[in-house]
N, CA, C and O atoms as CSV, one atom per row, in Angstrom:
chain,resi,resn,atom,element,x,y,z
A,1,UNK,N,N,0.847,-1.155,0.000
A,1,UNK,CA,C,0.000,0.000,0.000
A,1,UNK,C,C,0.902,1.230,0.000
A,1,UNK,O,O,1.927,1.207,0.681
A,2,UNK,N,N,0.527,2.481,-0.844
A,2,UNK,CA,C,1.258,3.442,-1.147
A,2,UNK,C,C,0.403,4.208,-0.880
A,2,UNK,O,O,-0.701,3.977,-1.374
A,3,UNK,N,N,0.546,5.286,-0.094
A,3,UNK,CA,C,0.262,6.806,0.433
A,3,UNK,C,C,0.450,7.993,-0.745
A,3,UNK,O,O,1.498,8.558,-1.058
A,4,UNK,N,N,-0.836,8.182,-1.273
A,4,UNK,CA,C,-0.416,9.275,-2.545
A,4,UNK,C,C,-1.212,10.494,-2.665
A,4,UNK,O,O,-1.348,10.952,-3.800
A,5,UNK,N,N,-1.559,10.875,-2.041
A,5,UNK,CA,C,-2.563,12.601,-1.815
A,5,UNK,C,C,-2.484,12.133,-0.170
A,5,UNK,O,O,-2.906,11.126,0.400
A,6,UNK,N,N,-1.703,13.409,0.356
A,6,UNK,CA,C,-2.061,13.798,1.537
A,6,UNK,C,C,-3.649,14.456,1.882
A,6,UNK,O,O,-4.426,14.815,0.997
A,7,UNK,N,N,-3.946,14.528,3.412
A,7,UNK,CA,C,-5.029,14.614,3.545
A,7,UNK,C,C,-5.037,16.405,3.153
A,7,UNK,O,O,-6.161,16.900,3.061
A,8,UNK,N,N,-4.077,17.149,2.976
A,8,UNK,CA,C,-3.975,18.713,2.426
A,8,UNK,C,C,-4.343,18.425,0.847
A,8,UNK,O,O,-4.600,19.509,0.325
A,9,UNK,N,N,-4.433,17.587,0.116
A,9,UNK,CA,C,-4.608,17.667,-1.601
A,9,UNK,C,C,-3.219,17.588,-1.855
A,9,UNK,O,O,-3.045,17.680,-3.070
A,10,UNK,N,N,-1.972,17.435,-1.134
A,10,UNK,CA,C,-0.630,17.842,-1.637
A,10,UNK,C,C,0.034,16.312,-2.232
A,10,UNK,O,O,-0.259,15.403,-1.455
A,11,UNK,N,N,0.432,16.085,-2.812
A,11,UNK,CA,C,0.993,14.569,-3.808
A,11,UNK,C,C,1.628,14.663,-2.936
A,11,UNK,O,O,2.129,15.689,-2.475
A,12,UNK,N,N,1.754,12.908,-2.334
A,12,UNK,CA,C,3.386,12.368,-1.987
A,12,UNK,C,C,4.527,12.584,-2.206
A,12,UNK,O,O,4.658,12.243,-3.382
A,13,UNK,N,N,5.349,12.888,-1.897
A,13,UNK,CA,C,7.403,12.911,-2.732
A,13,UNK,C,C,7.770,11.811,-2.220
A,13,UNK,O,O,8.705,11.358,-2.881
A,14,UNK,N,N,7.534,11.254,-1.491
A,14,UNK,CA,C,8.219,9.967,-1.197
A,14,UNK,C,C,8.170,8.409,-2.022
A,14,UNK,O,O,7.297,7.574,-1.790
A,15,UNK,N,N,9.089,8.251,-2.843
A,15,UNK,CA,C,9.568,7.000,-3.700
A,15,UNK,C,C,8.561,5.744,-3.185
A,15,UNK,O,O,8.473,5.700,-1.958
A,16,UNK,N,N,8.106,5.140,-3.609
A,16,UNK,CA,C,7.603,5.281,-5.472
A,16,UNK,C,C,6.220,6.325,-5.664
A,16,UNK,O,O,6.057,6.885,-6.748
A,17,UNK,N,N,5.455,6.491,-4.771
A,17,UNK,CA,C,4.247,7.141,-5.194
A,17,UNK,C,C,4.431,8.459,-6.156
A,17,UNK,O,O,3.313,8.935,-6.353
A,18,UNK,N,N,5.368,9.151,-6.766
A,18,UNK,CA,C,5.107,10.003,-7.785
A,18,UNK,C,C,5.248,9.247,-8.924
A,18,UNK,O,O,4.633,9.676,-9.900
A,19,UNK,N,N,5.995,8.074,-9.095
A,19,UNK,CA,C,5.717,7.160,-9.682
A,19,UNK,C,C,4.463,6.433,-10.308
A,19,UNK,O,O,4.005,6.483,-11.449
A,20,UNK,N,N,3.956,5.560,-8.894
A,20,UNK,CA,C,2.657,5.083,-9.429
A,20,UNK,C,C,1.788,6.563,-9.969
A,20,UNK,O,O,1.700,6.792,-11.176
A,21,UNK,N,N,1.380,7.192,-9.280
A,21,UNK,CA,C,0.929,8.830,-9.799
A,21,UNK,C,C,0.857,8.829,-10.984
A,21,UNK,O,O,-0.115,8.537,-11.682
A,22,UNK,N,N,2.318,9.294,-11.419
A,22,UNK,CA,C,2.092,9.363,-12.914
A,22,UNK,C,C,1.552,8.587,-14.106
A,22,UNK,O,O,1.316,9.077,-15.210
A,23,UNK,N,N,1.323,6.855,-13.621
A,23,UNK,CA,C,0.922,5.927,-14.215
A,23,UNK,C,C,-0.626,6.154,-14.542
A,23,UNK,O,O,-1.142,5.939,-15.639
A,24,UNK,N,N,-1.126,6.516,-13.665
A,24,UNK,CA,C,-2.672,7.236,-13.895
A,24,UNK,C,C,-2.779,7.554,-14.807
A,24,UNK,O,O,-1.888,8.116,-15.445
A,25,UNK,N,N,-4.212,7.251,-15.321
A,25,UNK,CA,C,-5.027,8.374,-16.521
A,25,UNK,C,C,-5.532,9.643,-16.231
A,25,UNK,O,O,-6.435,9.506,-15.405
A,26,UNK,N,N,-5.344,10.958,-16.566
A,26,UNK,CA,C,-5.853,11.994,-15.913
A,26,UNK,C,C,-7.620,11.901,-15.311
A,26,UNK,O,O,-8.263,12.491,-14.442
A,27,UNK,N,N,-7.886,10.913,-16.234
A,27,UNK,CA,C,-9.814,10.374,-15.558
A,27,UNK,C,C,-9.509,10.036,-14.405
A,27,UNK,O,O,-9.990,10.756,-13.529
A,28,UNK,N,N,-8.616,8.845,-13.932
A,28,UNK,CA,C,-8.541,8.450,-12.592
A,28,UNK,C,C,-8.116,9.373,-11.572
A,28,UNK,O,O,-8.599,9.431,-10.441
A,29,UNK,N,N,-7.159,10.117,-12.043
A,29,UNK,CA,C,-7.155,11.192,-11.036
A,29,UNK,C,C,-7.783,12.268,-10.480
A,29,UNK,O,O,-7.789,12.731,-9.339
A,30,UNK,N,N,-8.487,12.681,-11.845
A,30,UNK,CA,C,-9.931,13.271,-11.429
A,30,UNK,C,C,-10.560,13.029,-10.514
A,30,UNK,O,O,-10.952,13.848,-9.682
A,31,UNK,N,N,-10.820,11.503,-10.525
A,31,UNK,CA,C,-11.852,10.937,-9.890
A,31,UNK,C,C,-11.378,10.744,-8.567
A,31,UNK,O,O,-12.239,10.827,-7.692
A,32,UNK,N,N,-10.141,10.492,-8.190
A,32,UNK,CA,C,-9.409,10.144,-7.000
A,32,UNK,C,C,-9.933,11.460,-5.964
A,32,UNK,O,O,-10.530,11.455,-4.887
A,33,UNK,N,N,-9.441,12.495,-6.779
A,33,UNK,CA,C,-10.159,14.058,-6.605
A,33,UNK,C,C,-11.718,14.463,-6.208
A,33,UNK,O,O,-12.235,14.889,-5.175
A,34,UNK,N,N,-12.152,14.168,-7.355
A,34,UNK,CA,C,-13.362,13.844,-7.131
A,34,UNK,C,C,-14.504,13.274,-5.712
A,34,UNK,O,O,-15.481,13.792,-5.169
A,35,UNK,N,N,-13.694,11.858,-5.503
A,35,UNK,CA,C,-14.218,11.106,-4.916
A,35,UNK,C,C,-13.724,11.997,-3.370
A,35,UNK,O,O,-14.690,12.397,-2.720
A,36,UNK,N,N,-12.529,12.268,-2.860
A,36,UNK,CA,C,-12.053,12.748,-1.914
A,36,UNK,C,C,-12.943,14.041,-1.426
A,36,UNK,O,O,-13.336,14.309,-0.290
A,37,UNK,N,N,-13.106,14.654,-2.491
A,37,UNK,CA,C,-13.567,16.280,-1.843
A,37,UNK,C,C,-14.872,15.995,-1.421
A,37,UNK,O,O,-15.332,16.566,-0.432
A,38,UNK,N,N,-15.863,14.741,-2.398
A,38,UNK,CA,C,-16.944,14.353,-1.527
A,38,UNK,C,C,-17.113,13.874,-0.420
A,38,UNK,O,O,-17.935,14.274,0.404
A,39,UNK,N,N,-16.092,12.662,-0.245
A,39,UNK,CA,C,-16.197,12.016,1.268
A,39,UNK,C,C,-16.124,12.825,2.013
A,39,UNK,O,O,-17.130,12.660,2.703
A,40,UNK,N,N,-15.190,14.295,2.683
A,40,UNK,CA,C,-14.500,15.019,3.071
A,40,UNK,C,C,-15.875,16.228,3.309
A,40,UNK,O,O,-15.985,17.001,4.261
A,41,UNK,N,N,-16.926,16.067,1.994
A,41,UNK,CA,C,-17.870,17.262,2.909
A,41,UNK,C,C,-18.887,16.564,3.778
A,41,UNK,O,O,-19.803,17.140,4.365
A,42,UNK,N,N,-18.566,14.889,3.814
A,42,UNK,CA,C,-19.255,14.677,4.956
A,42,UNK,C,C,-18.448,14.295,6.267
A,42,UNK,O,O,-19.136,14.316,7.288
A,43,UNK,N,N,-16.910,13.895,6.452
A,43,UNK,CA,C,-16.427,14.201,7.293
A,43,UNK,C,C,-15.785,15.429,8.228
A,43,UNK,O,O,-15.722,15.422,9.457
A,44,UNK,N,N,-15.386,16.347,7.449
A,44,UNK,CA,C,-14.947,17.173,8.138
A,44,UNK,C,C,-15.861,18.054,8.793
A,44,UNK,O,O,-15.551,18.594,9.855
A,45,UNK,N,N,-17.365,18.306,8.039
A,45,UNK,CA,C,-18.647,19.241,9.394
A,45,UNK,C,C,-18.689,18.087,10.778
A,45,UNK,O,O,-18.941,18.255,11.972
A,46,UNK,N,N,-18.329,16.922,9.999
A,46,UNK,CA,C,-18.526,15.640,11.211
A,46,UNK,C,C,-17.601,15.703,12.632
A,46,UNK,O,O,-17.788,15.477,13.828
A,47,UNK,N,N,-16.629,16.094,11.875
A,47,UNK,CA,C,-15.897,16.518,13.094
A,47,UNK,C,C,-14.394,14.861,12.826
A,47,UNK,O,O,-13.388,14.626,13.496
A,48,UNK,N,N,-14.852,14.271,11.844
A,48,UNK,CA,C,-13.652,12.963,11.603
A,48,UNK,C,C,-12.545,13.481,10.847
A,48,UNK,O,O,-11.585,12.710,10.833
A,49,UNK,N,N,-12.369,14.707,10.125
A,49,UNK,CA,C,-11.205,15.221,9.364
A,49,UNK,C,C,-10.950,15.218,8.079
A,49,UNK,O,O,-12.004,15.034,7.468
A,50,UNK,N,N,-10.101,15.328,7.417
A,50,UNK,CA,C,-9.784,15.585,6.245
A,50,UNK,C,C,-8.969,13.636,6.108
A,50,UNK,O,O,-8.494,13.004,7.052
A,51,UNK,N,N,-9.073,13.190,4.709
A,51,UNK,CA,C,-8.754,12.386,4.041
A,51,UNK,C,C,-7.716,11.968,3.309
A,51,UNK,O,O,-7.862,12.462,2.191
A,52,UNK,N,N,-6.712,11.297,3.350
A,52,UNK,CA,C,-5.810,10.587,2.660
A,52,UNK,C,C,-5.976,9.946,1.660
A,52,UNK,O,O,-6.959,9.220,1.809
A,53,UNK,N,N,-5.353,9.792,0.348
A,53,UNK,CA,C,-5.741,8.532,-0.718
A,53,UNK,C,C,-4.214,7.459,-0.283
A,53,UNK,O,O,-3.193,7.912,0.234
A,54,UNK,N,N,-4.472,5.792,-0.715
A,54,UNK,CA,C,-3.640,5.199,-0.608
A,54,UNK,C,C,-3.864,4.393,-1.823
A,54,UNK,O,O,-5.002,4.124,-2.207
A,55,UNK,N,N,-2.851,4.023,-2.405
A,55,UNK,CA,C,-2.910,2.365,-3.738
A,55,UNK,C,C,-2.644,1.308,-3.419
A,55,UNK,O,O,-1.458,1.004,-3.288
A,56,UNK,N,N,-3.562,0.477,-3.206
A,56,UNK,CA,C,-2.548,-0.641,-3.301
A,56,UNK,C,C,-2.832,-1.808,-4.705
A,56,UNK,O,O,-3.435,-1.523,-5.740
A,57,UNK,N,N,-2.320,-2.900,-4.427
A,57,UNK,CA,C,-2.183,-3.546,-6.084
A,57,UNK,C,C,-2.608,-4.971,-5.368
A,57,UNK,O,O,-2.050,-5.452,-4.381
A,58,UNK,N,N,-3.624,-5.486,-6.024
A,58,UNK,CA,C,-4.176,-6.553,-5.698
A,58,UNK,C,C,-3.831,-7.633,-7.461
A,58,UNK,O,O,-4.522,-7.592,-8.479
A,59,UNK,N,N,-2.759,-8.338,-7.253
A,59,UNK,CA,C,-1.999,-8.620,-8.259
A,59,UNK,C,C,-1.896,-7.238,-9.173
A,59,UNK,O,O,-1.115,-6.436,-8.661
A,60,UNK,N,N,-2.518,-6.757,-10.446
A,60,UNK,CA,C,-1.808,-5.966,-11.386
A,60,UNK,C,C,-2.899,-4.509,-11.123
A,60,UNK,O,O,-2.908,-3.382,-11.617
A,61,UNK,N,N,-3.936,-5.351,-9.880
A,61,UNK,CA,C,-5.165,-4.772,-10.461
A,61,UNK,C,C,-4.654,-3.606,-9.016
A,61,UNK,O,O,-3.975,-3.818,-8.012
A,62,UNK,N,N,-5.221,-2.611,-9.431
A,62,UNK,CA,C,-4.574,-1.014,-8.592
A,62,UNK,C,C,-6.227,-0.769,-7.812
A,62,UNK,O,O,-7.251,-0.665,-8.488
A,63,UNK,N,N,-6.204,-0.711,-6.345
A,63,UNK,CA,C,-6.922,-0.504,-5.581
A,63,UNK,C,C,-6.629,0.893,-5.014
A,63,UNK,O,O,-5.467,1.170,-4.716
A,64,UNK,N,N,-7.957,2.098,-4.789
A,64,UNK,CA,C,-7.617,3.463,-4.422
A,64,UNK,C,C,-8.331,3.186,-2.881
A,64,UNK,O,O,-9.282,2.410,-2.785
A,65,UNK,N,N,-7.747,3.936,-1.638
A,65,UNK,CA,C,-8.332,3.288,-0.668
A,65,UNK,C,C,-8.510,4.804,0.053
A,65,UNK,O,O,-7.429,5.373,0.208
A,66,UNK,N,N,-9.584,5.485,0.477
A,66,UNK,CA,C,-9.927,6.801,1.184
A,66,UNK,C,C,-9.308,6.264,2.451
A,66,UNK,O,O,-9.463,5.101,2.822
A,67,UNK,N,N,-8.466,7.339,3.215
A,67,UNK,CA,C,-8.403,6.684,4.495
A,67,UNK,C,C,-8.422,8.122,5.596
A,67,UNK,O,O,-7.847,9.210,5.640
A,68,UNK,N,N,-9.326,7.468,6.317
A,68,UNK,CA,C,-10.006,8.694,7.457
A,68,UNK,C,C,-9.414,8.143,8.708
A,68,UNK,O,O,-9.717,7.064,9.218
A,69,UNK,N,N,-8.333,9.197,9.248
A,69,UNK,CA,C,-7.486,8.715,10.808
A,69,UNK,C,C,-8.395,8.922,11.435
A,69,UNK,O,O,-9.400,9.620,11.303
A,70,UNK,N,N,-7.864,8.014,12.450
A,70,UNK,CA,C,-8.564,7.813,13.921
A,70,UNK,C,C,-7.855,8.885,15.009
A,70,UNK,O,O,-6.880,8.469,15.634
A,71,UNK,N,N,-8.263,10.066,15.213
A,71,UNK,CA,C,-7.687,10.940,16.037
A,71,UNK,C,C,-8.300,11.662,16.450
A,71,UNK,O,O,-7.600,12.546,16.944
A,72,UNK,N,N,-9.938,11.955,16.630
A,72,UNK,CA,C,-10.502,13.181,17.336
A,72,UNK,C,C,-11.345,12.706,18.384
A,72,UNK,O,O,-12.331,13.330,18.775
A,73,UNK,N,N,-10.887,11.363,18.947
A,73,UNK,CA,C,-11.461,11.358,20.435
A,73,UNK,C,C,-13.018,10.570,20.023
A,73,UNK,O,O,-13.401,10.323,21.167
A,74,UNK,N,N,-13.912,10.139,19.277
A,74,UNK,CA,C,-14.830,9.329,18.799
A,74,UNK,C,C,-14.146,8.032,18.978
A,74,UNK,O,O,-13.037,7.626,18.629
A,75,UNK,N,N,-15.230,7.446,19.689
A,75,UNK,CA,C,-15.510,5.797,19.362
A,75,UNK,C,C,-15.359,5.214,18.146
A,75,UNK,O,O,-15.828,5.653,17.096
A,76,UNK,N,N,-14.720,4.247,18.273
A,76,UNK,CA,C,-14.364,3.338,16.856
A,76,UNK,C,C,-15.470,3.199,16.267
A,76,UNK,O,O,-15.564,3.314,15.045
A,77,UNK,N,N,-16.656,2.883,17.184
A,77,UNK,CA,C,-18.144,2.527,16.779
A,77,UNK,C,C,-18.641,3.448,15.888
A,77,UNK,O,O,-19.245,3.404,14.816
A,78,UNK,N,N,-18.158,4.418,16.736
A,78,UNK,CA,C,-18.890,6.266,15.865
A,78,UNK,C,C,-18.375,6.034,14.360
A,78,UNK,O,O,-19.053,6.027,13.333
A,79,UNK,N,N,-17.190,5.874,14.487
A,79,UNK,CA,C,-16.900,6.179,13.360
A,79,UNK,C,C,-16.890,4.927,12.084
A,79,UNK,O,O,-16.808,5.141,10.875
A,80,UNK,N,N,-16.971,3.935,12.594
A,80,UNK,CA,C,-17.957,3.083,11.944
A,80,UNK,C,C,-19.040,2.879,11.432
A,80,UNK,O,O,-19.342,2.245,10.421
A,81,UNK,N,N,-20.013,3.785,12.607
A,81,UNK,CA,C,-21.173,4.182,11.869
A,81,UNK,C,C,-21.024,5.193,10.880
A,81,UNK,O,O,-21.742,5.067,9.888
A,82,UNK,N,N,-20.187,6.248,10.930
A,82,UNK,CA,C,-20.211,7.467,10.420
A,82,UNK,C,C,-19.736,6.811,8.976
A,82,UNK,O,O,-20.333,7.270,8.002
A,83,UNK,N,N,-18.694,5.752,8.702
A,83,UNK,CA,C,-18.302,4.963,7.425
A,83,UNK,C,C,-19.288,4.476,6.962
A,83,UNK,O,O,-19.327,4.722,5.756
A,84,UNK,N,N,-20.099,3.919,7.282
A,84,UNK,CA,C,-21.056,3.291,6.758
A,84,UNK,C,C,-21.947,4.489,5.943
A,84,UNK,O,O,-22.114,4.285,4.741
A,85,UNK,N,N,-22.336,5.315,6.332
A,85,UNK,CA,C,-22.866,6.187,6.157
A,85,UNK,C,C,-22.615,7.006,4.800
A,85,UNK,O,O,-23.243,7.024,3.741
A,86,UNK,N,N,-21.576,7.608,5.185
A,86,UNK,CA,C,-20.570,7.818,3.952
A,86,UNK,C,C,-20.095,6.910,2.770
A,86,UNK,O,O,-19.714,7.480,1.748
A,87,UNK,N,N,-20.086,5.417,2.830
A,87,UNK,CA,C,-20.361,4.360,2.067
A,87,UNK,C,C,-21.287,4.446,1.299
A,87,UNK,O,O,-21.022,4.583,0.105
A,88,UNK,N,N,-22.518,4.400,1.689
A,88,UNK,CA,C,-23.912,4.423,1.391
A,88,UNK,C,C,-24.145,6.147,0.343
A,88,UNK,O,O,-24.781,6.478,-0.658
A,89,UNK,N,N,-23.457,6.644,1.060
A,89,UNK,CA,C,-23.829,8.308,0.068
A,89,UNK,C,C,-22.828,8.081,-1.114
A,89,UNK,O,O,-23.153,8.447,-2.244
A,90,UNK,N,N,-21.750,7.551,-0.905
A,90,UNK,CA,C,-21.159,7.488,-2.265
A,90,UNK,C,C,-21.171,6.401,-3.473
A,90,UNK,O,O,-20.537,6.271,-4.521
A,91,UNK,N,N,-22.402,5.546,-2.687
A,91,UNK,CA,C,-22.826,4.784,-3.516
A,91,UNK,C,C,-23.797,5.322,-4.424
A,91,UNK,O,O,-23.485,5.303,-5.615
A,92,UNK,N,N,-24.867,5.778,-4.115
A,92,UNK,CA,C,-25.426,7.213,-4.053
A,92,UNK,C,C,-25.024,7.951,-5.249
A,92,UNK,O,O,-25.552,7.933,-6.361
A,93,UNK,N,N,-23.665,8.820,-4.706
A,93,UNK,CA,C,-23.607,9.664,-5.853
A,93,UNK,C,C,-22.521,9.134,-6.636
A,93,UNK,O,O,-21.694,9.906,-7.122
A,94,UNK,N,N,-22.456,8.058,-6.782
A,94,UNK,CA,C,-21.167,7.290,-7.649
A,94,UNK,C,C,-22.448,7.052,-8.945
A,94,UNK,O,O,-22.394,7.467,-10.103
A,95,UNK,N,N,-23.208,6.506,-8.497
A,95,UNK,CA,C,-24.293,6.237,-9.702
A,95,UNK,C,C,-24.627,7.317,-10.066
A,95,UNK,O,O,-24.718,7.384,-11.292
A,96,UNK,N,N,-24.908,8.412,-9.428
A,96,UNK,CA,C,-25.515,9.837,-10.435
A,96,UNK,C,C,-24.416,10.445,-10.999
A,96,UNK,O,O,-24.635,11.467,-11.649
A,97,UNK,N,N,-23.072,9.977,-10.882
A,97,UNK,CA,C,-22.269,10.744,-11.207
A,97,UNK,C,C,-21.297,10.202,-12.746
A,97,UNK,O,O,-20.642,10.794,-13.603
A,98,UNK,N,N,-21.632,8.901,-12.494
A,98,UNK,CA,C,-21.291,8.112,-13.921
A,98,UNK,C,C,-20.021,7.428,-13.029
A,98,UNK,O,O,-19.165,6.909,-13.744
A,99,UNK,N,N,-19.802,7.361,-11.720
A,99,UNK,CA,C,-18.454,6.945,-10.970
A,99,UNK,C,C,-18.476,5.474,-10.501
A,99,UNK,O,O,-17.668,4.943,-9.739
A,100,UNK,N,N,-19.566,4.906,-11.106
A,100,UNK,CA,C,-19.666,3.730,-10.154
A,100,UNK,C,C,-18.888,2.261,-10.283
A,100,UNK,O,O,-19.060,1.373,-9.448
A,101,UNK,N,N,-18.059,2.127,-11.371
A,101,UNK,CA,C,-17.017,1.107,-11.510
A,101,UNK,C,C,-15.819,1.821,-10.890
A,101,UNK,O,O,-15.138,0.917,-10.405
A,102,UNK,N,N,-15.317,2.806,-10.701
A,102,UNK,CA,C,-14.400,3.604,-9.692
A,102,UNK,C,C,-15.075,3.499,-8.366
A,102,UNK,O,O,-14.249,3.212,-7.500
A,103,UNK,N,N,-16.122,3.612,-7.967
A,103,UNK,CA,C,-16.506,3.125,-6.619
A,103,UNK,C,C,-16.266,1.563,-6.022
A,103,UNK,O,O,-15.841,1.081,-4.972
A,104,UNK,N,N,-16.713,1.125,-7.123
A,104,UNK,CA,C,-15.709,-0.419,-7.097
A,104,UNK,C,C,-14.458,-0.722,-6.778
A,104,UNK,O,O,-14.191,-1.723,-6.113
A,105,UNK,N,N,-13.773,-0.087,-7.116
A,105,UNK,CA,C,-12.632,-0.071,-7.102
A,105,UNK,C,C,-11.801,0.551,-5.510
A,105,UNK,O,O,-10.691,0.135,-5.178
A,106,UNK,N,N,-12.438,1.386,-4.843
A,106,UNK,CA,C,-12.566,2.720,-3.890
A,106,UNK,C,C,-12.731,1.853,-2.664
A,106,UNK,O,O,-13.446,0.875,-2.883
A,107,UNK,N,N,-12.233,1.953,-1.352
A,107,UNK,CA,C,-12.481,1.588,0.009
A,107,UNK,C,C,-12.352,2.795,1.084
A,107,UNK,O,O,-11.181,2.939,1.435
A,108,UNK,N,N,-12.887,3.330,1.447
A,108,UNK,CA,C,-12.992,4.082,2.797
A,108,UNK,C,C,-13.006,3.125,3.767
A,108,UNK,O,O,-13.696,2.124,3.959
A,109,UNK,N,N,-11.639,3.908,4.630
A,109,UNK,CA,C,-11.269,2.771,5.767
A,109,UNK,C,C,-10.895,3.701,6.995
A,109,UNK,O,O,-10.678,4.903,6.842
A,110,UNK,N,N,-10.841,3.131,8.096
A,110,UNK,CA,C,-10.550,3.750,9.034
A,110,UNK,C,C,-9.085,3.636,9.219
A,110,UNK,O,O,-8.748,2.626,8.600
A,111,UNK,N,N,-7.902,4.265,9.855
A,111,UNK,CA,C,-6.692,3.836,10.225
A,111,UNK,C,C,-6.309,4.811,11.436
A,111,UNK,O,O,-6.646,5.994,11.488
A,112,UNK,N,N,-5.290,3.898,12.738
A,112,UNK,CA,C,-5.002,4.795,13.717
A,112,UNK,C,C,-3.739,5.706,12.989
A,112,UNK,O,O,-3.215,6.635,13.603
């Protein structure tokens, strides 16, 4: 797993992720984009924070993974529920948005 948009919007520098990065289609990155600034207007009024993207490679196949830290004092539970939630809305607007084989692809996860 590779760390590649800080939770600021700022790209990784750290080897390999400007790498994988550049391997992208500018669609996927869009969407990486995309997908982030949505999760993010339902976490951050929430009070769970701003968002990380990570890759990882499930044999050739490239997995994008949202990842929301565990740091503002909420129950794991809370914020389990609060994932779920946010799951469900971007299922939501993955279909109105034409995003929904990239939602496939997409995991929002919790991490300490």
């Amino acid at each position: 797993m590779y760390k590649i948009i800080n939770e600021d919007n700022t790209l990784v520098k750290d080897y390999p992720s400007p790498q994988i990065y550049e391997t992208m289609s500018d669609e996927e990155k869009r969407n990486i984009f995309v997908f982030k600034n949505e999760i993010e207007k339902m976490t951050v009024p929430n009070g769970l924070g701003k968002v990380s993207v990570t890759i990882s490679y499930d044999g050739s196949y490239r997995e994008k993974e949202f990842i929301i830290k565990y740091s503002n004092g909420f129950s794991k539970e809370h914020y389990e529920k609060e994932i779920d939630k946010i799951d469900n809305h971007m299922l939501t607007f993955s279909k109105k948005n034409h995003l929904y084989d990239f939602y496939l692809d997409s995991y929002i996860l919790l991490r300490d």
